[in-house]
N, C-alpha and C positions, 0 to 999 in steps of 0.2 A: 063135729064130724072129722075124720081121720082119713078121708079118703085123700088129702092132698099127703099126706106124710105116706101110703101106701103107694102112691105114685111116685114120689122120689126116690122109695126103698127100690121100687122094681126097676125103674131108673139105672138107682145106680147098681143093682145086680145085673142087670144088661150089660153096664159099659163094663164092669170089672169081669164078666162073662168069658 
């Protein structure tokens, strides 16, 4: 599963947001 890799992604588009 790839959901932890999709949570890091979104992560860090938030902080670089």
């Amino acid at each position: 599963v790839y959901a932890i890799s999709w949570v890091v992604i979104i992560g860090v588009l938030l902080v670089m947001k």
